[in-house]
C-alpha positions as CSV (number, residue, x, y, z in Angstrom):
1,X,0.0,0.0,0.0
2,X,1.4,3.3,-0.7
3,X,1.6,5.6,1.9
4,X,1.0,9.3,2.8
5,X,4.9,10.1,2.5
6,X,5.4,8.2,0.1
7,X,2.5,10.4,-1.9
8,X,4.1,13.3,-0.8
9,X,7.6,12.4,-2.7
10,X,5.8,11.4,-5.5
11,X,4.0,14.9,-5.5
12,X,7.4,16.9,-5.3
13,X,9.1,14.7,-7.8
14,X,6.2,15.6,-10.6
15,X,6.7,19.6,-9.5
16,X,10.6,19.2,-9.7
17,X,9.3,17.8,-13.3
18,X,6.9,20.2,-14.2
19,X,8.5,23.3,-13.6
20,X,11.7,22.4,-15.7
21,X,12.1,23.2,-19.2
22,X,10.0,26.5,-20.8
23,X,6.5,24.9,-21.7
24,X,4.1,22.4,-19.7
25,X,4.6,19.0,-20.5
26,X,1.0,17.3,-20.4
27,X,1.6,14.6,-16.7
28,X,1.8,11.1,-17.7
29,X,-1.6,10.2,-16.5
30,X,-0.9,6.8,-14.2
31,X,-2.1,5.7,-10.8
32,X,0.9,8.0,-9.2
33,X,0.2,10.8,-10.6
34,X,-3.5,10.8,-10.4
35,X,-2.6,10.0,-6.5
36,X,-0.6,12.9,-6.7
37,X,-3.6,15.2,-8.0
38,X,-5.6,14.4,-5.7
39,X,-3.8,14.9,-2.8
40,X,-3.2,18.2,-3.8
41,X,-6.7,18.8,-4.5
42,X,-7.3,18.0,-0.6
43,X,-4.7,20.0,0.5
44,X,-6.3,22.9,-1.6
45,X,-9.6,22.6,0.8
46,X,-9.9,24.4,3.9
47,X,-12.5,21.6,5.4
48,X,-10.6,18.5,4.5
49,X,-8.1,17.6,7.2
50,X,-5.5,16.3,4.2
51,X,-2.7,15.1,7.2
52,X,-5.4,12.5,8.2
53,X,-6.3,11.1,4.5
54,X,-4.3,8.4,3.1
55,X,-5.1,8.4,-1.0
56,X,-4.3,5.6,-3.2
57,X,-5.4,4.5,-6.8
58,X,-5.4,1.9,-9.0
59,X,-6.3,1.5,-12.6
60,X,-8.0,4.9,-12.0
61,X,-9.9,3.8,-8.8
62,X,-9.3,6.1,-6.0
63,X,-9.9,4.9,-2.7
64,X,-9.6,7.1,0.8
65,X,-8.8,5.9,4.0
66,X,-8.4,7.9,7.2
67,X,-10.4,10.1,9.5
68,X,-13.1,13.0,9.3
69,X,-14.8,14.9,11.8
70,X,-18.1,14.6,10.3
71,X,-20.2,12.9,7.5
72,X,-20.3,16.0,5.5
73,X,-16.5,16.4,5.7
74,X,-16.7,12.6,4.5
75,X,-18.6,13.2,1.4
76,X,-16.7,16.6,0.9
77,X,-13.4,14.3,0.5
78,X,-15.3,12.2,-2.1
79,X,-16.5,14.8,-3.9
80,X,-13.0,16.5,-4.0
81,X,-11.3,13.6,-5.2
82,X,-14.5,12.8,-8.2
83,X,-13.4,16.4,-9.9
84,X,-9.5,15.4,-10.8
85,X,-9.3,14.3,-14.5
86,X,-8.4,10.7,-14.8
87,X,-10.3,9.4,-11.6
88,X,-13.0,7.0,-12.8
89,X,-14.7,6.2,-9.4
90,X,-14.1,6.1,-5.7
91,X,-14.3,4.3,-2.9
92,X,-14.7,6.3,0.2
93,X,-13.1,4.8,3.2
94,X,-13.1,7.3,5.6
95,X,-14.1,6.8,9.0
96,X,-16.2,9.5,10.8
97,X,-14.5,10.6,14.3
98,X,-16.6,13.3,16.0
99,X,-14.1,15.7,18.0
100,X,-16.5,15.0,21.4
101,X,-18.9,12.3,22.2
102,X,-22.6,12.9,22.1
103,X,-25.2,10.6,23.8
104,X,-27.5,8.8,21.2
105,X,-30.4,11.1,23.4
106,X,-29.1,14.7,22.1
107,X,-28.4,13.5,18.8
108,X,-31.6,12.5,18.1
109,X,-33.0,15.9,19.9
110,X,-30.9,18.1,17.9
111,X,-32.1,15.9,14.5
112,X,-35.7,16.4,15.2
113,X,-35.3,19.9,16.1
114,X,-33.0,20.3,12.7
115,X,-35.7,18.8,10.9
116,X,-38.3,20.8,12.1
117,X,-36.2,24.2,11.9
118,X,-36.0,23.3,7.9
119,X,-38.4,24.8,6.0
120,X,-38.1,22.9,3.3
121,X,-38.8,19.4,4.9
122,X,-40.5,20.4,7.6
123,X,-44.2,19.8,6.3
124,X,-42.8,15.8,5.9
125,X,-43.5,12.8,8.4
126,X,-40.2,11.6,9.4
127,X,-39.4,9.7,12.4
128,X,-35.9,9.7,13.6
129,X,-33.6,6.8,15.4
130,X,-30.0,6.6,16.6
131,X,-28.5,3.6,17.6
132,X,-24.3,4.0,18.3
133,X,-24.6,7.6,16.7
134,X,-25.6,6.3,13.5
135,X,-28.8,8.3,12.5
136,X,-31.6,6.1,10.7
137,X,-34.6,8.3,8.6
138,X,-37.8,6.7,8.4
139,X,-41.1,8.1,6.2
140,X,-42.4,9.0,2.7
141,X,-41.7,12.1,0.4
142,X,-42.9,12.4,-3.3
143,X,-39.3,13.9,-4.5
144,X,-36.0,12.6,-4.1
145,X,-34.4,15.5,-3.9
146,X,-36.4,16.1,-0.6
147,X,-35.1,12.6,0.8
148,X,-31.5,13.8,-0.4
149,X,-32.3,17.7,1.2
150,X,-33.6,15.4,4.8
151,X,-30.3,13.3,4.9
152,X,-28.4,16.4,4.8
153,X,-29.7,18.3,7.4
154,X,-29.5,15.3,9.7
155,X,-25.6,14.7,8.8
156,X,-25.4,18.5,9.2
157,X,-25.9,17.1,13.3
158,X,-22.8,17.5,15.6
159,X,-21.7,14.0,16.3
160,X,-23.2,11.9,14.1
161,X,-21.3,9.2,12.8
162,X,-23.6,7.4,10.0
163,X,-26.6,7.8,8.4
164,X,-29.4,5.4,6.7
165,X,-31.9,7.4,5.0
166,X,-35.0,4.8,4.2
167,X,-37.3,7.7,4.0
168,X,-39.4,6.2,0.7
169,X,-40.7,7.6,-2.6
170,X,-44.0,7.6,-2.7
171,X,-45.6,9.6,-5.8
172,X,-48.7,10.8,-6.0
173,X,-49.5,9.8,-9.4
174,X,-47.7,7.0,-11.7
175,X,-45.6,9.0,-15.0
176,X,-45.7,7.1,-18.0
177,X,-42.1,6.2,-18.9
178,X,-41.7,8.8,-22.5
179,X,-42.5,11.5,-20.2
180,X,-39.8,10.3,-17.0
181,X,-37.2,10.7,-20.2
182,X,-38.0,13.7,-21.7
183,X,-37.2,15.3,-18.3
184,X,-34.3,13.6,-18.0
185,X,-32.9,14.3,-21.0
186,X,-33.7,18.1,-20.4
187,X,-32.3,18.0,-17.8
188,X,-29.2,16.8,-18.4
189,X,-29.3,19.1,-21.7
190,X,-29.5,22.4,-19.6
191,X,-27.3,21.4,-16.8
192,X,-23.7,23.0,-17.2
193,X,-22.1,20.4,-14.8
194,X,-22.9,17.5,-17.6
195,X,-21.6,16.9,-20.8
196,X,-24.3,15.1,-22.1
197,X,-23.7,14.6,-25.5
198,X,-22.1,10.7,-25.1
199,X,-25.0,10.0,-22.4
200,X,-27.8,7.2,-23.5
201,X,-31.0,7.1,-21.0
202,X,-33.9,4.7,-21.1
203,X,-37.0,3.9,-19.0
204,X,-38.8,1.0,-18.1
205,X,-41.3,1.4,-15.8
206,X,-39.6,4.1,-14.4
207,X,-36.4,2.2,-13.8
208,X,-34.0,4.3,-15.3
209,X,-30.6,3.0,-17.2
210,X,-27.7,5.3,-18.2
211,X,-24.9,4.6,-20.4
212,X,-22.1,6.1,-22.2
213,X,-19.8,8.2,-21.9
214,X,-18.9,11.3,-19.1
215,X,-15.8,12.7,-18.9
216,X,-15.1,12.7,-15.4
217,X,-16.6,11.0,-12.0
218,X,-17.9,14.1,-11.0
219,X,-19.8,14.5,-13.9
220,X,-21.5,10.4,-13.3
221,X,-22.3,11.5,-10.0
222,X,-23.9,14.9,-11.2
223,X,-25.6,13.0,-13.8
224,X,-27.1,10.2,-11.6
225,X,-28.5,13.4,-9.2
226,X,-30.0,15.0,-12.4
227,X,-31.5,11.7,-13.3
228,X,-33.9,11.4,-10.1
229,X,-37.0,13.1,-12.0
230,X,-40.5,13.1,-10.6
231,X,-41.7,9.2,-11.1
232,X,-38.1,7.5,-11.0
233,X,-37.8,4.7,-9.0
234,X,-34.8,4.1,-9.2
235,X,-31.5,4.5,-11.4
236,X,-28.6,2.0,-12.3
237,X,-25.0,3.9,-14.1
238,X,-22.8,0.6,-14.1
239,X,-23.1,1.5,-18.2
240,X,-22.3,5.3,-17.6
241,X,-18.5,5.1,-18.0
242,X,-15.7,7.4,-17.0
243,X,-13.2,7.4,-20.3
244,X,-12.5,10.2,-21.6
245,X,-9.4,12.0,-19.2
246,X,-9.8,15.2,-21.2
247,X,-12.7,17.5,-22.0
248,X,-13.1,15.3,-25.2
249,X,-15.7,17.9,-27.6
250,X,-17.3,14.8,-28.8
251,X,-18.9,15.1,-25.0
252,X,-20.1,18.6,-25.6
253,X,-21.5,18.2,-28.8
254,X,-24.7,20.6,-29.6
255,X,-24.5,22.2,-25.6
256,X,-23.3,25.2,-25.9
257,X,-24.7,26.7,-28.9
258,X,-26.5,29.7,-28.7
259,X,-29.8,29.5,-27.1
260,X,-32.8,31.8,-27.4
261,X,-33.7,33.9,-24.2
262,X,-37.1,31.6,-24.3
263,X,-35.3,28.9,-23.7
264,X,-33.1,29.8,-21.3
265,X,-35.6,31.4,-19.5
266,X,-37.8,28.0,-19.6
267,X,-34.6,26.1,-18.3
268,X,-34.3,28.2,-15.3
269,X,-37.8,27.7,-14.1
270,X,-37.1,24.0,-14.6
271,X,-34.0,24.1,-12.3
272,X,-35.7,26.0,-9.7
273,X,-39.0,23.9,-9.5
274,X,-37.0,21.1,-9.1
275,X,-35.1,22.7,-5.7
276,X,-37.2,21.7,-2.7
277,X,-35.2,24.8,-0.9
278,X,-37.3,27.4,-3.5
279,X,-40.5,27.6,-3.4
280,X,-41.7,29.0,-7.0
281,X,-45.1,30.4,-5.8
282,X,-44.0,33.9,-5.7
283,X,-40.9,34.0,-8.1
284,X,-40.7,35.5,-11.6
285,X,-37.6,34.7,-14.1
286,X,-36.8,37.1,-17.2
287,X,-34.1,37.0,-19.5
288,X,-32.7,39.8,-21.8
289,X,-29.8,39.0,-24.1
290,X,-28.6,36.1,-22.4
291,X,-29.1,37.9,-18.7
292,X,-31.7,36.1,-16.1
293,X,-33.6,38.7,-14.1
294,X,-34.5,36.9,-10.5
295,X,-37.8,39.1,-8.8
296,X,-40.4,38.3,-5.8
297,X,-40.0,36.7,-3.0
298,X,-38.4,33.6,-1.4
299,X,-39.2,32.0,2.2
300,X,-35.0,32.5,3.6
301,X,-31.6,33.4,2.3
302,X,-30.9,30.3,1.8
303,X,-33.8,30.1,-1.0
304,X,-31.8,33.2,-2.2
305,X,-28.6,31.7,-2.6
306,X,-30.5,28.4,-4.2
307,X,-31.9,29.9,-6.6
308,X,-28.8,32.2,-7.9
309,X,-26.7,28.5,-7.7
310,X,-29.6,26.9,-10.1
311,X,-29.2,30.1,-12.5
312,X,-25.8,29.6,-13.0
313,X,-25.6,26.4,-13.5
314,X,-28.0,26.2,-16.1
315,X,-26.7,26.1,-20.2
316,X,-26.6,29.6,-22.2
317,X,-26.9,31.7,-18.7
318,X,-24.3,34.6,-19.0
319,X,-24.7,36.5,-16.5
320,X,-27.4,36.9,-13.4
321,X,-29.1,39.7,-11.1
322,X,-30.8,38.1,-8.4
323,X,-33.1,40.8,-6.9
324,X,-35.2,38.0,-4.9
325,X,-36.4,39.3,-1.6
326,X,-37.1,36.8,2.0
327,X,-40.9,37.2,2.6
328,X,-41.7,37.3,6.1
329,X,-43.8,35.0,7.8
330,X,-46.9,34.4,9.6
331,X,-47.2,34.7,12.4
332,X,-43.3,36.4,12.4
333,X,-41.2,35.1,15.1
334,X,-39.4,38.0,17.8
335,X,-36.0,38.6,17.4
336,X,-35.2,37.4,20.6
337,X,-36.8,34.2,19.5
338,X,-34.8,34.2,15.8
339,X,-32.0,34.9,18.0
340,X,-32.2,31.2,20.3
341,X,-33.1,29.2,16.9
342,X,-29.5,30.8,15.7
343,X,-27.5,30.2,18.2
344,X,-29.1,26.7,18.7
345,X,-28.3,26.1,15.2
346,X,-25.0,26.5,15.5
347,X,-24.5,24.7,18.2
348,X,-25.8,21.6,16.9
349,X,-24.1,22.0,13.5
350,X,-21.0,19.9,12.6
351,X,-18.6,22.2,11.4
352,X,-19.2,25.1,14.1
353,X,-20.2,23.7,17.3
354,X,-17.4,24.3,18.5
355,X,-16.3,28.1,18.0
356,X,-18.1,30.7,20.0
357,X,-20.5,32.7,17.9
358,X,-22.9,35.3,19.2
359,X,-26.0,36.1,17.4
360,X,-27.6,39.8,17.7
361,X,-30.9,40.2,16.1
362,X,-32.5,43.3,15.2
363,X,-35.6,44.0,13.1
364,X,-34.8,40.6,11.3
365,X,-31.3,41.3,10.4
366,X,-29.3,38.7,12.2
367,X,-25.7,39.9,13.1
368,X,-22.6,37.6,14.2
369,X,-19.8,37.8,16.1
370,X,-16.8,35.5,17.1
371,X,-13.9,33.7,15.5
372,X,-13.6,30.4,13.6
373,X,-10.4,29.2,11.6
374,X,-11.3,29.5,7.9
375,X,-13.3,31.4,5.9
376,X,-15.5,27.8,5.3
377,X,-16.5,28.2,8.8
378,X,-17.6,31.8,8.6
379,X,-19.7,30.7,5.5
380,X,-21.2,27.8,7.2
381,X,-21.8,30.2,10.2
382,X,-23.8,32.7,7.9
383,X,-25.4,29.7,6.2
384,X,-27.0,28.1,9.3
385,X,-28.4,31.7,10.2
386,X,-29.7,32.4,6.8
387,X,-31.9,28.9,6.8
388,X,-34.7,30.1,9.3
389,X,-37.6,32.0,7.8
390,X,-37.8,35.3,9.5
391,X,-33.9,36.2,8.8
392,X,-33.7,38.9,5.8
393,X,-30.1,39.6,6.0
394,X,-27.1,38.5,7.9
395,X,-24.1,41.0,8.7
396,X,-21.2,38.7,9.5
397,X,-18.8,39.8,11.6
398,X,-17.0,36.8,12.5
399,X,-13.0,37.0,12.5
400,X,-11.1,34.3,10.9
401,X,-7.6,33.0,12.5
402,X,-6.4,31.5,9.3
403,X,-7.3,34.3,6.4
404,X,-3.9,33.4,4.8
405,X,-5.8,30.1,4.1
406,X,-8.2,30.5,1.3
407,X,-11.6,28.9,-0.2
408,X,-11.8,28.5,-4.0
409,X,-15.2,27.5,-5.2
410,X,-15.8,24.2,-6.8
411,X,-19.1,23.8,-8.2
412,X,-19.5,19.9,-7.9
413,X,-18.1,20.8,-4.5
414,X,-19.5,23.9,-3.0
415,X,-23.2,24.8,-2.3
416,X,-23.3,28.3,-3.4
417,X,-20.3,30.5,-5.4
418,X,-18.3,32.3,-2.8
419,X,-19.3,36.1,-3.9
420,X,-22.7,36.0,-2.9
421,X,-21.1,36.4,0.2
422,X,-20.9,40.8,1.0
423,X,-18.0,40.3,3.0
424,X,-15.6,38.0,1.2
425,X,-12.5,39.9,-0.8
426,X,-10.4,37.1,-1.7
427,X,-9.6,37.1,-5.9
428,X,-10.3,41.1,-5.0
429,X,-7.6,41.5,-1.9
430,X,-4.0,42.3,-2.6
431,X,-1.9,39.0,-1.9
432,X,2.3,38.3,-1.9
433,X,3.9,35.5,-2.9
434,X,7.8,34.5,-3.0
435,X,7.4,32.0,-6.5
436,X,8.6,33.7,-9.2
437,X,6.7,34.5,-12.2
438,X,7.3,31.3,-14.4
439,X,6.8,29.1,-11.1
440,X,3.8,30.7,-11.1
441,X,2.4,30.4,-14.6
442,X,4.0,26.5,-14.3
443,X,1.5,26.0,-10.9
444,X,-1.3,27.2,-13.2
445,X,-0.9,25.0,-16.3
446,X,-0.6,22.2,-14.0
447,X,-4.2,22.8,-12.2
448,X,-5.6,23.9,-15.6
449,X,-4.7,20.5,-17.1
450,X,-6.1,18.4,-14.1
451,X,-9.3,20.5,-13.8
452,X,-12.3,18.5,-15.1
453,X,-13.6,22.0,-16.0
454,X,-11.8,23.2,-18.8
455,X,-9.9,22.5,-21.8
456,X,-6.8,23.6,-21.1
457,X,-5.5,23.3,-24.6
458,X,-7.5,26.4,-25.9
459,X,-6.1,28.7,-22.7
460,X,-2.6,30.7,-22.7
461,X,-1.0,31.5,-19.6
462,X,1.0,34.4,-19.1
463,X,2.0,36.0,-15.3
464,X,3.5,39.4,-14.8
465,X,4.9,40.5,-11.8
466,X,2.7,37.8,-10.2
467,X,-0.4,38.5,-12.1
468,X,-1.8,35.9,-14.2
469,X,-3.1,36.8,-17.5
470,X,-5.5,34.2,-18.9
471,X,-6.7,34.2,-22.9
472,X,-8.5,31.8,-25.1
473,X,-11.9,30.5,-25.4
474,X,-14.0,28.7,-23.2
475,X,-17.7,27.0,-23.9
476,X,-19.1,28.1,-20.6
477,X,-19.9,30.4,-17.4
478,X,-18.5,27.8,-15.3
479,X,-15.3,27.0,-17.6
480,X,-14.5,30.7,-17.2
481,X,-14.5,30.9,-13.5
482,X,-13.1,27.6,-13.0
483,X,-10.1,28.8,-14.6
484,X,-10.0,31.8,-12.9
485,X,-9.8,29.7,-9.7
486,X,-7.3,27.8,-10.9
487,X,-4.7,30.6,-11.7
488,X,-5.5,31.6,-7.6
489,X,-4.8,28.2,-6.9
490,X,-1.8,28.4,-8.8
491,X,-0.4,31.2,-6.5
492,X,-1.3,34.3,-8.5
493,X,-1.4,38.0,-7.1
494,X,-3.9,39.0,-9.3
495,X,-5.9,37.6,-12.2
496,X,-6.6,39.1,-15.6
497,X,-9.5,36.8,-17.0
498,X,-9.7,37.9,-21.0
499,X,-11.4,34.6,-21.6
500,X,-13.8,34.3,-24.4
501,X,-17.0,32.0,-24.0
502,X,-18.5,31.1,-26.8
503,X,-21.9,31.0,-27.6
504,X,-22.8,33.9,-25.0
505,X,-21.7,36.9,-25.6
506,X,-24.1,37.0,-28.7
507,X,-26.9,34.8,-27.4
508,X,-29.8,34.0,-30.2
509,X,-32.6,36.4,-30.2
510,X,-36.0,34.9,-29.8
C-alpha cells in the first residue's frame, strides 16, 4: 500500500518535473500521478483535514482511508477527489470521528429539532432513530431530492457518525415512462455540470438505465443526481463510464450553442421547480440577451442563494441579477426568539459547534460575532443563520484566524459561489507571494490541465509580476470561473480573465 509520504515524494518529484524546461509537458496520466492530483486537490480545501487522508489509486480507482470529523467532511473528501481528471470512481473509506462524544439522546433531539427548523422538509412525516450515533430516517416524500435535502440536514448534526436514509418515494400519481425521459434528457441538456452529449437514457417502468460516456466521475455522479426526475424509482449507471481523461468535444457536442432567451428562461424555471429549498409560488424569471432577471419573494436566504446556484448552473446563462427578496412570515417570530433558533443552530451544527459565535438580532437582520479558523466556517456560520424563515439579511462579523488560508469554489463541491457572500474579498484583496513569475504560470498550467472544468489546450497562460493573465476561449460560465480559480490556486497576485465564452456573448434572439 502506498503511503501518505510516500504520496508526498511522488508529488514533489512531478513539480521538480513540471517546472523544468520552458513549456508544460501534459503529466503522464498513471495511478501515481492521479494519487498525486488528488492529494493536492485535498490540500487545496480548507475543510478537508489532508494530514489525516491516506489516498491511493489503482487503474483509476481512487480509494480514501483515514479520519473526518463529520459525515459531511466525509462526502466533501469524495466529492474532491471525483473532480480530478483521470479518476474513474471512488471508494470512500473514511471513517467519521466526531471531535466530542454525544449521547445517542441529544443526537436525536438536535435531528428532530434540525428537521423541524428546515423549511423545506419540515411539512414531511419523518421519524428519527439513533443507535451508536448512526442516524436512521424513516417516512415517505414524493421527490428525491427532498429525501436527499432530509439526509443532509440530519448529517449536518454534531456528532453523528452514519446515516441510513429509508425515507421512501412515494408519488402521488404513476408518470408514463416517454415522459420520465423527456425530463431527463432536459435536464441533463441544460445542466452545465454534464456533458451530455455521449450519455444514453432509457425507461422501463420508471427504472431508469444510463450509459455512455462522461468525462469525469464528478460528472457520473452529477448525472445520476440529475436523473432522479419526478416518477423514477430508481436509477442503475454501471453503463455510464468514465473514459475520456480530457474534456473530449465529442462530450459537448450541440451544448453550448446559442440559445434563445425563451429557452433559457424556460430552463431556469425547470432548475428551480425542481429545488425543494425554493419555493416558485412567488418568483418571476426574465431574460434579456442572455441575462436572467430573479424578482419576488423567497421564504429565507438560503432560497436566495439556491436559486442564484440553479441560475448559474444552467446552459446559455451569462450572466445573473438576483433581486429575490425573503418574505416574512406568519405569524413572524421575535428577534429574541430568531436569536435562540440561531445560536441553537449553531451549536448543533458539525462544522461550528465548537467556535463561540454570538447572534444579535435586530428587526430581522441577524448579526454575528466570534472567531472560527477558515473562511468555510464563517460561511457555514452565515449559512446556518440564513436557513430560518424570518432572517432577511445576515451581517457577518465573525473573524477568521487562518485568512492566509483560502476557499476557492468548486461547483461539484461547494453549495453556493463564494461572492454571494458581501463580505468575502479574496480574488479582490492584494496577496504576496515568494514564486517567481514562471513558477507561477507553471502552478497554473498544471491545475488547468487536471481540472475536469476546462480544456486547457485552448487557454494561454501568461504572469506578470505575479499577475496571471488568462486568454482563449471557453464554452461556458463555469469554464470561465473555474479557470480563474485555478490561476489563484496556482499562486497568483492577481488575475486578468480575458477569456472568451463562446456561444454567449451574442446569445440567439427569440
Amino acid at each position: 500500500m502506498i503511503t501518505h509520504r510516500n504520496h508526498t515524494v511522488i508529488l514533489t518529484v512531478i513539480l521538480i518535473f513540471l517546472f523544468s524546461g520552458t513549456a508544460l509537458t501534459a503529466p503522464r496520466m498513471n495511478d501515481d500521478t492521479i494519487t498525486a492530483a488528488v492529494e493536492e486537490e485535498l490540500l487545496h480545501d480548507p475543510v478537508v483535514e489532508a494530514f489525516r487522508i491516506a489516498v491511493g489509486c489503482r487503474d483509476g480507482v481512487v480509494e480514501l482511508t483515514g479520519v473526518a470529523e463529520n459525515i459531511l467532511a466525509k462526502e466533501r473528501s469524495l466529492n474532491i477527489a471525483e473532480t480530478v481528471k483521470g479518476v474513474r470512481s471512488v471508494v470512500n473509506r473514511i471513517r467519521v470521528v466526531p471531535a466530542g462524544t454525544r449521547s445517542d439522546t441529544i443526537i436525536r433531539r438536535d435531528v428532530i429539532q434540525a428537521l423541524a427548523g428546515d423549511p423545506a422538509v419540515e411539512s414531511y412525516d419523518i421519524a428519527v432513530s439513533v443507535v451508536d450515533r448512526e442516524v436512521t430516517l424513516r417516512g415517505q416524500t414524493d421527490s428525491f431530492r427532498e429525501k436527499e435535502l432530509a439526509g443532509t440536514v440530519a448529517k449536518s448534526v454534531a456528532g453523528v457518525e452514519a446515516l441510513d436514509n429509508q425515507i421512501n418515494l412515494v408519488y402521488p400519481d404513476d408518470r408514463r415512462d416517454k415522459d420520465i425521459l423527456a425530463d431527463i434528457l432536459a435536464g441533463l441538456k441544460w445542466d452545465l455540470l454534464v456533458d451530455h452529449a455521449l450519455i444514453g437514457v432509457k425507461v422501463n417502468d420508471g427504472q431508469v438505465t444510463l450509459s455512455g460516456t462522461v468525462g469525469s466521475a464528478a460528472e457520473k455522479t452529477r448525472a445520476n443526481a440529475v436523473a432522479w426526475v419526478t416518477g423514477v424509482k430508481a436509477i442503475d449507471d454501471g453503463q455510464l463510464h468514465v473514459a475520456r481523461w480530457a474534456r473530449d468535444p465529442d462530450l459537448r457536442q450541440g451544448k453550448y450553442v446559442s440559445k434563445t432567451d425563451e429557452e433559457i428562461r424556460q430552463a431556469v424555471i425547470a432548475a428551480l421547480k425542481t429545488d425543494p429549498r425554493v419555493s416558485m409560488e412567488n418568483v418571476l424569471v426574465t431574460v434579456a440577451d442572455g441575462t436572467v432577471t430573479l424578482r419576488g419573494t423567497v421564504d429565507t436566504l438560503r432560497a436566495r442563494r439556491a436559486a442564484a446556484g440553479d441560475t448559474v448552473n444552467t446552459v446559455g446563462v451569462y450572466r445573473y441579477k438576483n433581486h429575490l427578496k425573503v418574505g416574512e412570515p406568519e405569524p413572524g417570530p421575535s428577534d429574541s426568539e430568531l436569536e435562540q433558533r440561531i445560536e441553537a443552530a449553531l451549536e448543533r451544527d458539525a462544522y461550528v459547534d465548537g467556535y463561540e459565535v454570538h447572534v444579535d438580532v435586530r428587526s430581522g437582520v441577524a448579526a454575528l460575532y466570534g472567531r472560527v479558523d477558515t473562511g468555510f466556517e464563517k460561511i457555514r456560520a452565515e449559512d446556518v443563520a440564513g436557513t430560518l424563515p424570518g432572517i432577511f439579511a445576515v451581517e457577518n462579523n465573525i473573524l477568521v484566524s487562518k485568512g492566509w488560508y483560502p476557499h476557492y469554489y468548486n461547483p461539484y463541491v461547494d453549495v453556493t459561489e463564494l461572492e454571494t457572500y458581501t463580505w468575502y474579498e479574496y480574488g479582490r484583496a492584494p496577496r504576496t507571494t515568494l514564486k517567481s513569475d514562471r513558477e507561477i504560470k507553471r502552478s497554473i498550467e498544471e491545475e488547468l490541465w487536471w481540472s475536469p472544468f476546462v480544456s486547457s489546450d485552448r487557454i494561454d497562460v501568461r504572469v506578470d509580476g505575479g499577475k496571471a493573465i488568462l486568454k482563449g476561449e471557453v464554452t461556458s460560465k463555469t469554464e470561465y470561473d473555474a479557470a480563474t480559480e485555478n490561476a489563484w490556486e496556482g499562486g497568483a497576485t492577481a488575475v486578468d480573465n480575458d477569456l472568451v465564452i463562446l456561444g454567449l456573448l451574442h446569445p440567439k434572439k427569440n
